[in-house]
N, C-alpha and C positions, 0 to 999 in steps of 0.2 A: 477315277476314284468315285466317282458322284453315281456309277450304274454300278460298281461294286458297294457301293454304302446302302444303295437301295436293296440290292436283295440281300445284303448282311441284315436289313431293320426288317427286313420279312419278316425274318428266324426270329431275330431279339427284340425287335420295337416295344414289345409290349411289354415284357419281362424287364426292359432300361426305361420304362417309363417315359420314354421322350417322343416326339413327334420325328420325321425325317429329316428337316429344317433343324430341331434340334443338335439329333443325333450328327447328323453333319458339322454344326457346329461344332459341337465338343471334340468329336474328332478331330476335325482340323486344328484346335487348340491344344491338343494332346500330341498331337504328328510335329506341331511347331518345338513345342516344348520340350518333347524328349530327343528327336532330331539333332535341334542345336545341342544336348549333351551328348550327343553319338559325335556331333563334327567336333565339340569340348575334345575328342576322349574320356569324357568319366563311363559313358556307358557300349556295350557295343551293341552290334545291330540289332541280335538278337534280343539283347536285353532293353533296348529301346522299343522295340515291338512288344514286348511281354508287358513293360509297362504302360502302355497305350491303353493295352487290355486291363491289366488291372485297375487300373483309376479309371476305366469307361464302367464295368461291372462293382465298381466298389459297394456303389447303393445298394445293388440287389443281392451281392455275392460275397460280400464282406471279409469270407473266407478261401476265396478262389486260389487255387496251387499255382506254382508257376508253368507246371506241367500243362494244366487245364488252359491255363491260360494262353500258352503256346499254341493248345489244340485250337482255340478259337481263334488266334489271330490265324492259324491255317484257313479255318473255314474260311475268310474273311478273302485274305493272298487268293484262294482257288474262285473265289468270284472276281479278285480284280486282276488276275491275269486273264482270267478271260474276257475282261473287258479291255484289252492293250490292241488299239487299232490306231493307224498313224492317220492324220489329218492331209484331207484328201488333196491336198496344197503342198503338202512337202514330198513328194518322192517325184512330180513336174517340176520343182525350183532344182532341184538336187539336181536331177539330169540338164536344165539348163544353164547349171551353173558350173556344169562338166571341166573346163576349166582353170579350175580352182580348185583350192584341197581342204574338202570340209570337213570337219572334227565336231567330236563333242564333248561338253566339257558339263560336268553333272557330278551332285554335290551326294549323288543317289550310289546302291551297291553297283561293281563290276560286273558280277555276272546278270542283275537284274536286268543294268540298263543291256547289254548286248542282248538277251532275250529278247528285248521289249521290241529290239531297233531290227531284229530278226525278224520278229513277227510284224512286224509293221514292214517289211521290204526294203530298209531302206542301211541296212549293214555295207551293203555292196558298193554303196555310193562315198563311205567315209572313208578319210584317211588315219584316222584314230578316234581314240575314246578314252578319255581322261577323267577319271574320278577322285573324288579326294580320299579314297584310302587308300588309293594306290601313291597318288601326290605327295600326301602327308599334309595338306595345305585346301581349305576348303573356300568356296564364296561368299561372301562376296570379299575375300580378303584379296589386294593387287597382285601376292604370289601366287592364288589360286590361275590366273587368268595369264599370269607373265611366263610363270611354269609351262604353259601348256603353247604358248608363243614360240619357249626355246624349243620342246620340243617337237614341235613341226617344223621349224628353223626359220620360221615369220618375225619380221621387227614387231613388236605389238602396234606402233603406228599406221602397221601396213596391215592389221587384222581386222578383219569385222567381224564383229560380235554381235549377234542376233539372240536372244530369251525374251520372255515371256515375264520374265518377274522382274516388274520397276527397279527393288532395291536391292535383290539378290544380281540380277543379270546388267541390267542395261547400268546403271548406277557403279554398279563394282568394278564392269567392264570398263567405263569412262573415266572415272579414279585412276585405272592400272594404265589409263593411256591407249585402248582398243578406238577403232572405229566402233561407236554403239548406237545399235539398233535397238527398239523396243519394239515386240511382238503383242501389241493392244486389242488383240481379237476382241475385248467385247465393249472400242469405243467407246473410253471412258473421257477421255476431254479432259485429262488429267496431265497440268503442263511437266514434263519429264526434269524438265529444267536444261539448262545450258548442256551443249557436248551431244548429245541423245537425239536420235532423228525416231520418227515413227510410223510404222507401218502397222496394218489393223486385218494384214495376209498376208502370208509366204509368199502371192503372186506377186505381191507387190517389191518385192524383192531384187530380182534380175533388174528391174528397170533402174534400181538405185543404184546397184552396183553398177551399172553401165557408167554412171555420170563418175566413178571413181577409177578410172582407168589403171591398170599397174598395181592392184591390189588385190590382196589374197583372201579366201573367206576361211 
């Protein structure tokens, strides 16, 4: 997101009046915010992206169409798919964790995330892909995570659940009853609390699962 936001603020930094730090900001707070009414149901995908754009452009563009608006959150999509590369630690866990039957469970579009997991190499290594508009059921709620248990036909006791986000992933997982992992790449020293174990890389991975014998990822 952060190498697509940069060359989105090339084009428009100056015309949204914000610094990079900003514009980052406010994005993130617009992505949060209409997000969770896309997992509501009040809005859908597309209509959650059109609004992103319009409340980011409101200042300058007050009159912006939703057509226009579309056209810019392309621009935006066509710099951040071209920044979709997988972190150079997960497609070595993946094959050492051969195995096992790893899924993904993401609160993101169906076709996005398959794109994303294509082009990062790492499609081949899963045994499914679970989203919540296929589900009907999003994260951090316990059926998002129990859902996706029956459907690999794992007890969720017997799952481990690895993300990257404290309250959406590791927290919602531990709720629903998963084995939960937190993914803290950027060591924060942030106690997870009770249930939650932590790793700060994918390397660090295999070695945990080793100590869990008879369990599935």
């Amino acid at each position: 997101m952060i190498l697509a936001l940069t060359s989105f603020h090339a084009t428009h930094g100056q015309e949204l009046g914000l610094s990079l730090p900003d514009m980052v900001t406010r994005w993130k707070a617009l992505l949060n915010l209409h997000f969770a009414r896309y997992l509501a149901g009040e809005l859908s995908m597309p209509e959650q992206r059109r609004m992103r754009v319009l409340e980011l452009f409101a200042p300058s563009r007050p009159n912006l169409t939703p057509a226009a608006a579309d056209d810019l959150f392309a621009d935006y999509e066509g710099h951040y798919r071209g920044s979709w590369n997988a972190f150079p630690d997960a497609a070595p866990v993946l094959e050492a964790l051969s195995g096992f039957a790893p899924a993904v469970l993401s609160n993101g579009d169906l076709a996005m995330q398959t794109q994303k997991l294509e082009k990062g190499g790492l499609a081949g290594h899963l045994s499914g892909i679970f989203v919540s508009s296929e589900t009907g059921c999003a994260k951090p709620a316990r059926e998002a995570f129990l859902g996706a248990c029956g459907r690999l036909g794992v007890p969720p006791q017997d799952c481990i659940y690895v993300g990257d986000s404290l309250e959406v992933d590791a927290r919602g997982s531990a709720s629903a009853g998963l084995i939960s992992i937190w993914l803290d790449r950027a060591k924060s020293g942030i106690d997870p609390g009770p249930g939650i174990e932590v790793i700060h890389g994918l390397d660090e991975l295999p070695a945990l699962v080793g100590t869990r014998k008879g369990l599935r990822a």
